[in-house]
Structures are given as structure tokens and as C-alpha cells.
N, C-alpha and C positions, 0 to 999 in steps of 0.2 A: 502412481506417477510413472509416465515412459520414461524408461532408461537414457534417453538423449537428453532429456530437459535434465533429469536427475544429477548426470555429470555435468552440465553447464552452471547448475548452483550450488554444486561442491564445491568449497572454496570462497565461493564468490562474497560478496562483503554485504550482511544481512543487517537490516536496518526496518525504523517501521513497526516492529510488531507488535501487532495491536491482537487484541482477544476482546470482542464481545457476546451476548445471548443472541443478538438476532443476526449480525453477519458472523461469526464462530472466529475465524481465523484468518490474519490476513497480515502478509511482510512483503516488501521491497529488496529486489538484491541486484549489486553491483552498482557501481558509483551513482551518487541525486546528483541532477540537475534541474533547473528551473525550465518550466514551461510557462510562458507568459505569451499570454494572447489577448488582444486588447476589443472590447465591447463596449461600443457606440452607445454613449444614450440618446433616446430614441424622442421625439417629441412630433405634434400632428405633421410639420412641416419636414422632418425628417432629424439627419445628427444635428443636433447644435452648434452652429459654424465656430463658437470662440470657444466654446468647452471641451478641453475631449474628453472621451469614453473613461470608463474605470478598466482596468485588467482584473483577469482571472492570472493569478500565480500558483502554478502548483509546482511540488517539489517531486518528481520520481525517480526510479531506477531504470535500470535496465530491462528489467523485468518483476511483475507485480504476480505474488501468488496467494489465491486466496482457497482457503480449503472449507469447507462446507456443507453440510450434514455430511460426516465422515467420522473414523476413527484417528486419532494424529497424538502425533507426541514429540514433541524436541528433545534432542539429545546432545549435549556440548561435553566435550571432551571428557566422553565415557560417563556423564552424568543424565541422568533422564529428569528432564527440567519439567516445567508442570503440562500435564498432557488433558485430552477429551475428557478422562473419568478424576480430575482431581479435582476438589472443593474449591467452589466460586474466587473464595477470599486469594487461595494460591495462583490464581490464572492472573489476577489483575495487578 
């Protein structure tokens, strides 16, 4: 990780983190807010004049970091919390 990103989520308020097999690792940092963008449904003659659209809502940060075939490990207030080489059952 570059040193500039490094100091920008030092600190910052982590949220999100998710651990799976196929995306590996992945958190949110610095305040969620909603992103809500709204989509048309769509029919031969085009949107439907009396219905509207559904939205997409998602919740993000400031910034999204996803780490990925890599070695990694969290560490919280001098404690090394579960890393790359720890058994399945402890990640989740």
C-alpha cells in the first residue's frame, strides 16, 4: 500500500469488513452515505408514464479497499486479529 493512501486510513472509521474465498478481503472507510440512483423500467414503448423506476441504494464510504491475492492481516490495538493464514471458521 503507498504511504499517502496508508496515512489517509489511519484513523479513519472502518466499517464493512467482509472476508470471503473468492473476493479475499474487502472494508469501507470514513463516514457511509447513501448513493441512490433511480432506474427506469423499461417496456416496448419506453418508461411507463404512471410507474416509476425502482432505485439502486447503496451504502458507501469514503473510500472502498479491497485486498486480493495478497498476504494481509488486521491488527487492532496491538492485537493481530484474524489474518491470510488463519483457519476458515476464524475469518468469518
Amino acid at each position: 500500500m503507498r504511504a499517502e493512501v496508508g496515512k489517509k486510513l489511519s484513523g479513519a472509521l472502518c466499517w464493512g469488513v467482509e472476508w470471503s474465498q473468492m473476493l479475499n478481503l474487502s472494508m469501507s472507510f470514513g463516514p457511509p452515505h447513501l448513493e441512490v440512483s433511480p432506474v427506469l423500467r423499461e417496456r416496448k414503448g419506453g418508461p411507463h408514464p404512471r410507474r416509476p423506476g425502482r432505485r439502486r441504494v447503496n451504502v458507501a464510504g469514503v473510500w472502498w479497499l479491497w485486498v486480493y491475492v495478497a498476504y494481509w492481516r488486521i491488527i487492532r490495538e496491538g492485537t493481530c486479529l484474524p489474518s491470510y493464514s488463519s483457519r476458515l471458521r476464524d475469518k468469518r
